[in-house]
Backbone as CSV, one residue per row, in Angstrom:
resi,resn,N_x,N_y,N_z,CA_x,CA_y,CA_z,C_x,C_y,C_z
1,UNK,2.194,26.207,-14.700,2.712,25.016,-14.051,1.784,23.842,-14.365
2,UNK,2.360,22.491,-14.953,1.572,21.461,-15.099,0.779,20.630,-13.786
3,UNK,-0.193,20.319,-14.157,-0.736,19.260,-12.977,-0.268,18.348,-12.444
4,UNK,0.216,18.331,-11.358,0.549,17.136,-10.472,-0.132,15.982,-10.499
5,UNK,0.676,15.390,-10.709,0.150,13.595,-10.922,0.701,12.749,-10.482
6,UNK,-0.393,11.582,-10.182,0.413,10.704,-8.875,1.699,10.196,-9.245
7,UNK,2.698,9.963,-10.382,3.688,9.484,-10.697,4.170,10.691,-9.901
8,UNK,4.112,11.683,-9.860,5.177,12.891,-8.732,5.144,12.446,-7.725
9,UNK,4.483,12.056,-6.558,4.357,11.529,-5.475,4.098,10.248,-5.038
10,UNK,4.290,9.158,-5.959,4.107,8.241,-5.447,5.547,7.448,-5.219
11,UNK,5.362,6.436,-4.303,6.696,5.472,-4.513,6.493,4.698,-5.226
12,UNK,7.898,4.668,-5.798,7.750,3.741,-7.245,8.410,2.456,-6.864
13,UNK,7.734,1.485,-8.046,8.625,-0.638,-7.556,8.067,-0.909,-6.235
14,UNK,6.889,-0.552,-6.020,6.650,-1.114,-4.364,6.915,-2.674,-4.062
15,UNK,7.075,-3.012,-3.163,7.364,-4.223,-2.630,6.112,-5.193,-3.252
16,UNK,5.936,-6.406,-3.429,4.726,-7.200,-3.555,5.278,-8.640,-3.059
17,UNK,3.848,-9.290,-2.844,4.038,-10.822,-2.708,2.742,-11.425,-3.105
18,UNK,3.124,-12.679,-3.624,1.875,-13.341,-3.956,0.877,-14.082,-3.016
19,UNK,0.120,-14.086,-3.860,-1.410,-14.055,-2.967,-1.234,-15.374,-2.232
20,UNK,-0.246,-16.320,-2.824,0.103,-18.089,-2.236,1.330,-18.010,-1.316
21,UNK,1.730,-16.894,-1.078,2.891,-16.128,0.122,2.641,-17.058,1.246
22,UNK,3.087,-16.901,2.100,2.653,-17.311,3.253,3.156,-16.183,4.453
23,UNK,1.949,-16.057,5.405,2.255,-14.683,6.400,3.446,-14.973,7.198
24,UNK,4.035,-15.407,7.477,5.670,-15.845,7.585,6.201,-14.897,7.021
25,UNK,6.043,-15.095,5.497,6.968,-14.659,4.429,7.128,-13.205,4.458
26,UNK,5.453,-12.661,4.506,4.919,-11.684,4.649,5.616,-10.812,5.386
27,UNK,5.592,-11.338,6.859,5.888,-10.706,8.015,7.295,-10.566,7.967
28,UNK,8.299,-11.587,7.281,9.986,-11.508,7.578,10.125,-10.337,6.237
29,UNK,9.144,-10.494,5.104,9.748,-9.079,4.016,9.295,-7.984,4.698
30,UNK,8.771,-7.174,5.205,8.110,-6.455,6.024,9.209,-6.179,6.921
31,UNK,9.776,-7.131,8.151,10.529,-6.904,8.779,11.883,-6.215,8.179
32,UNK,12.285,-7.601,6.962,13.651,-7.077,6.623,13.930,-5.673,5.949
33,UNK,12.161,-5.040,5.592,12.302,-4.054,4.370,11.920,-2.599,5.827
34,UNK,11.943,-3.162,6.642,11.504,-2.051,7.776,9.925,-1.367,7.050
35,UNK,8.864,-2.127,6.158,7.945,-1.517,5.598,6.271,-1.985,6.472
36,UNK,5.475,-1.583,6.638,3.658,-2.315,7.278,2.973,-2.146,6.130
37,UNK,3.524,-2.522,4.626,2.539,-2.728,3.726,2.825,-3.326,2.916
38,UNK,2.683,-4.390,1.954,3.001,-4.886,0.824,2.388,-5.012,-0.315
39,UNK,2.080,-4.996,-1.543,1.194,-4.796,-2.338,0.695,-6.397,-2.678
40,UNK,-0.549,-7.070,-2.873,-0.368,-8.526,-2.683,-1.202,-8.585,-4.254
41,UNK,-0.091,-9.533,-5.371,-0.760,-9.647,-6.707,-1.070,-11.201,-6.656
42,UNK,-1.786,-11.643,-7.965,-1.966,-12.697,-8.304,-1.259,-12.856,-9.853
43,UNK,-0.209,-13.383,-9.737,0.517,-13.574,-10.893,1.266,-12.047,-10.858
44,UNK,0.400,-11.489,-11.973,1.536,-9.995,-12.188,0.147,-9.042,-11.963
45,UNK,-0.947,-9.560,-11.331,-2.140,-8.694,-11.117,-2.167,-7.978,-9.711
46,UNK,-1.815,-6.960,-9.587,-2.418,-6.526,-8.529,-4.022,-6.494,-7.945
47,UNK,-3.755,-7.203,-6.426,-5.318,-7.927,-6.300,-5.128,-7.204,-5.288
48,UNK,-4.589,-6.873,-4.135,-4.838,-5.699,-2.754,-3.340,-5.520,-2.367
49,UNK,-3.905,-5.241,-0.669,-2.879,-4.814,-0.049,-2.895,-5.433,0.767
50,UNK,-1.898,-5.837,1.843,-1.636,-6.449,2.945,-0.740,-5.182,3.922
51,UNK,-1.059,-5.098,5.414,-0.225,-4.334,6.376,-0.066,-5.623,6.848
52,UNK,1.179,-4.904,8.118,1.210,-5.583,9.100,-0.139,-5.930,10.195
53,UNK,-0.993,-4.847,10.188,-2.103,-4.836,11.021,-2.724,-6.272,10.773
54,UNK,-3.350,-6.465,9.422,-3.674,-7.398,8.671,-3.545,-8.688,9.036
55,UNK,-2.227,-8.972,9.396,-1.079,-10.084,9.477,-1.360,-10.595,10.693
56,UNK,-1.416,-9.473,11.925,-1.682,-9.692,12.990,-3.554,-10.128,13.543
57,UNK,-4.219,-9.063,13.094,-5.509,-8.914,13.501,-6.370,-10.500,12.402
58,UNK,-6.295,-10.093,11.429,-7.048,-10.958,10.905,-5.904,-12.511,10.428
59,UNK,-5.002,-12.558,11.001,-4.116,-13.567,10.631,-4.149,-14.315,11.825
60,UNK,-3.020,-13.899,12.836,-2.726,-14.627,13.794,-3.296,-14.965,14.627
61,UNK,-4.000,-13.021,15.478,-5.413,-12.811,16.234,-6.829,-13.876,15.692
62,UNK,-6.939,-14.052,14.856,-7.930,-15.091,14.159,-7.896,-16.238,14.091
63,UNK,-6.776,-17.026,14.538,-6.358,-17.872,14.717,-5.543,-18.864,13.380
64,UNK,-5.203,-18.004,12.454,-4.596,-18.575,11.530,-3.285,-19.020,11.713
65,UNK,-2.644,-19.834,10.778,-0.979,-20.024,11.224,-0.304,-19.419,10.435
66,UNK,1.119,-19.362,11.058,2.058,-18.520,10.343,1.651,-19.467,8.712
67,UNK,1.881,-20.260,8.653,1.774,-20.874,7.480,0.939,-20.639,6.518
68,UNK,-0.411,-20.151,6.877,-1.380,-19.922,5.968,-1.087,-18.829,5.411
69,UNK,-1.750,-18.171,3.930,-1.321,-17.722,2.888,-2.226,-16.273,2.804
70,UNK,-1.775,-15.282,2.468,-1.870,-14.041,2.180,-3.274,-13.958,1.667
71,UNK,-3.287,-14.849,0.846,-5.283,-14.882,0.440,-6.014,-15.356,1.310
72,UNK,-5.811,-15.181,2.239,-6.634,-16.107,4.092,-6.921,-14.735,4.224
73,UNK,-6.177,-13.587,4.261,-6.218,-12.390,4.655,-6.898,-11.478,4.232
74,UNK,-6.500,-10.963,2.571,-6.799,-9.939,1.867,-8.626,-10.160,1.408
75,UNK,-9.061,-9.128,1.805,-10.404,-8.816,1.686,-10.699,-7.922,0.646
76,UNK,-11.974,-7.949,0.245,-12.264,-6.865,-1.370,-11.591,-6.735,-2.299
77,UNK,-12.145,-5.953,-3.116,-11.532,-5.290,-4.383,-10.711,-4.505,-4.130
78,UNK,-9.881,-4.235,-4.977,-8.183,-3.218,-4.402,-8.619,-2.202,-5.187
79,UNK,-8.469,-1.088,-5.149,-8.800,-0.161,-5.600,-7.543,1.022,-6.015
80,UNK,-7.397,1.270,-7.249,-6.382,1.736,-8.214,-6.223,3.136,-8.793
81,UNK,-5.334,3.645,-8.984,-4.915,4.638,-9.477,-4.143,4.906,-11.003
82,UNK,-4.179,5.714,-11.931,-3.378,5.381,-12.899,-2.284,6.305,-12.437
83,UNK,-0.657,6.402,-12.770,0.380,7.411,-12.711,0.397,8.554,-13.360
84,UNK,-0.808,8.662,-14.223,-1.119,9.872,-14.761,-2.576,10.378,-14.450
85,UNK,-3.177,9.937,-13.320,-3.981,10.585,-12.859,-3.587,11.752,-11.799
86,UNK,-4.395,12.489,-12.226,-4.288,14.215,-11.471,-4.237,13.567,-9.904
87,UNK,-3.218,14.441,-9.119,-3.573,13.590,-7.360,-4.389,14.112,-7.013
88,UNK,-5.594,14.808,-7.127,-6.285,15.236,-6.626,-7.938,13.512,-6.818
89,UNK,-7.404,12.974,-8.288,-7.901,11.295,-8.291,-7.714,10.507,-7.098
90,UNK,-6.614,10.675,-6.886,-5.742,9.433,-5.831,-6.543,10.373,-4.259
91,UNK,-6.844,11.177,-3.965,-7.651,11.864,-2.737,-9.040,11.523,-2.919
92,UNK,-9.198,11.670,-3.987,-10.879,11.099,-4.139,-11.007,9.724,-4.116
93,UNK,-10.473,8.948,-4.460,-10.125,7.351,-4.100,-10.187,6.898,-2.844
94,UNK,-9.416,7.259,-2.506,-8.571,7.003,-1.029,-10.083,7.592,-0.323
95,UNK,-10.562,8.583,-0.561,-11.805,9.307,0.428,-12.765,7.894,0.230
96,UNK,-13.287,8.148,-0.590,-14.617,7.090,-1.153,-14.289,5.739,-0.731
97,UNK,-12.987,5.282,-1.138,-12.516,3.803,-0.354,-12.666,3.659,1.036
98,UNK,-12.370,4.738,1.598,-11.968,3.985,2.852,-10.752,3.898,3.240
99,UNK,-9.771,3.905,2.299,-8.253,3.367,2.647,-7.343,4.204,2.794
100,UNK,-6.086,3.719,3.200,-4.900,4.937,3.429,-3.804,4.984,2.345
101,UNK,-3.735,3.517,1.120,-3.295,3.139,0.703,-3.350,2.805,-0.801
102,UNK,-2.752,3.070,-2.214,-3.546,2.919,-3.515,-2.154,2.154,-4.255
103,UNK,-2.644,0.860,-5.093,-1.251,0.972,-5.880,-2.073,1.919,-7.451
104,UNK,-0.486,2.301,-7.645,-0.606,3.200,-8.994,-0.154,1.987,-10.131
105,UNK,-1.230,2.082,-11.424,-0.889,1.547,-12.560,0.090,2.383,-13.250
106,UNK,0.350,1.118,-14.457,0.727,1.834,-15.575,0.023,0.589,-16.600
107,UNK,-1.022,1.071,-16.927,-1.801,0.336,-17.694,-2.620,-1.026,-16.896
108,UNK,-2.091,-2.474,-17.148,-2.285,-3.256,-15.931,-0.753,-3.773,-15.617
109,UNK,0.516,-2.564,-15.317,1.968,-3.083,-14.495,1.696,-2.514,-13.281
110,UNK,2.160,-2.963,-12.241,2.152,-1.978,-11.257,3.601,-1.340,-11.337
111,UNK,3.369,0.014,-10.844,4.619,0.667,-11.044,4.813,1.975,-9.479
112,UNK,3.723,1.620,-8.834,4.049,2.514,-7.409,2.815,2.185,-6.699
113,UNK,3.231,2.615,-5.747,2.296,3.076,-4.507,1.982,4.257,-4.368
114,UNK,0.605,4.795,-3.901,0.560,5.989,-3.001,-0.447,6.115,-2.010
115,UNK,0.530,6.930,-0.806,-0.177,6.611,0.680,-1.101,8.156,0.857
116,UNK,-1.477,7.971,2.001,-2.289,9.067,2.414,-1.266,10.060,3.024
117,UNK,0.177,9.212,3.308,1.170,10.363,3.876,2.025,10.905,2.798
118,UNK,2.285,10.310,1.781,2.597,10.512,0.577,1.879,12.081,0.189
119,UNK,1.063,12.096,0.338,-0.428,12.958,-0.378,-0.408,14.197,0.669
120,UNK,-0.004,13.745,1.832,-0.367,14.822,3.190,1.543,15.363,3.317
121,UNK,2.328,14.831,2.817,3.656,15.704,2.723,3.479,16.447,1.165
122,UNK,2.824,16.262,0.622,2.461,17.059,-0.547,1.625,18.174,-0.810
123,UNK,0.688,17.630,-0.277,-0.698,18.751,0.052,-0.458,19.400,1.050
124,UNK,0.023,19.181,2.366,-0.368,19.832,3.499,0.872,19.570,4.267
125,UNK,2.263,20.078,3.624,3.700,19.624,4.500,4.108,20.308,5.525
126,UNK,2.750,21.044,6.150,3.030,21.852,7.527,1.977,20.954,8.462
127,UNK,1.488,19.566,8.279,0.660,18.712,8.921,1.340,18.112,9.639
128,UNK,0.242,17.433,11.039,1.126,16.793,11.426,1.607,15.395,11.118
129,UNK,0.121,15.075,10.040,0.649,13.537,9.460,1.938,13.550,8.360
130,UNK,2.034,14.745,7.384,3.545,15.098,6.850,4.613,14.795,7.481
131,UNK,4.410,15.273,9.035,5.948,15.576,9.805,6.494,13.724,10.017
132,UNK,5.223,13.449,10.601,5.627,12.402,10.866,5.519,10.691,9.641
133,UNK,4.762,11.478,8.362,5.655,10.441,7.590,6.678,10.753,6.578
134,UNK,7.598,12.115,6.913,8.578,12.378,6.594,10.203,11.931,7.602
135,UNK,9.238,11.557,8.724,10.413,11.342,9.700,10.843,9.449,9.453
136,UNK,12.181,9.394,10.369,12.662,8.180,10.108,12.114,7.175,11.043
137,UNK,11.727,5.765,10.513,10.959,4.941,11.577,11.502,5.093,12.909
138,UNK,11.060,4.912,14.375,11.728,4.790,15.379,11.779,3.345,15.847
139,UNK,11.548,2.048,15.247,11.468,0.580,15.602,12.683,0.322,15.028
């Protein structure tokens, strides 16, 4: 059996917005896409990620306005995956980062996402973080 690689498990075409977005924008694609993450590029670069947490805590909670722009927000270096890296890459990432969240390349396109629940309905689909990011939102 061949090695699993994050193109098997990741979601592919993730959502994005640009870094000159505005958390408005942010917050109504989010809403309309029922999603708490967006991938945030500069031009066609993937530069991070944005949640909803984000939006709220370091946006609004901070006293920013809806108006101000997605780069008010996004902090550090984004940290990457290729679609042909072994997932056992995308676990070692995600560990060492810090994060719950990776976009997957395809060279420098972006071409997916992959989450930590992504990884935990894969690895471990008798978990309880599996169950519940296999289940349907309740909002």
């Amino acid at each position: 059996m061949a090695q699993q690689t994050v193109a098997d498990v990741m979601t592919p075409s993730p959502t994005t917005v640009d870094v000159t977005d505005t958390l408005r924008t942010v917050a109504s694609t989010m809403a309309a896409q029922d999603i708490g993450a967006l991938v945030v590029r500069a031009g066609t670069t993937a530069v991070g990620i944005v949640t909803d947490r984000d939006v709220v805590v370091r946006g609004l909670a901070a006293g920013l306005d809806p108006d101000s722009t997605v780069q008010d927000i996004v902090t550090g270096q984004v940290v990457t995956v290729a679609h042909t890296d072994p997932v056992e890459t995308a676990v070692q990432v995600m560990r060492e980062a810090a994060v719950r969240r990776v976009p997957v390349l395809d060279g420098d396109m972006l071409v997916g996402i992959v989450s930590i629940g992504d990884l935990a309905v894969e690895r471990d689909p008798m978990s309880a973080l599996a169950d519940i990011s296999r289940s349907e939102p309740n909002g």
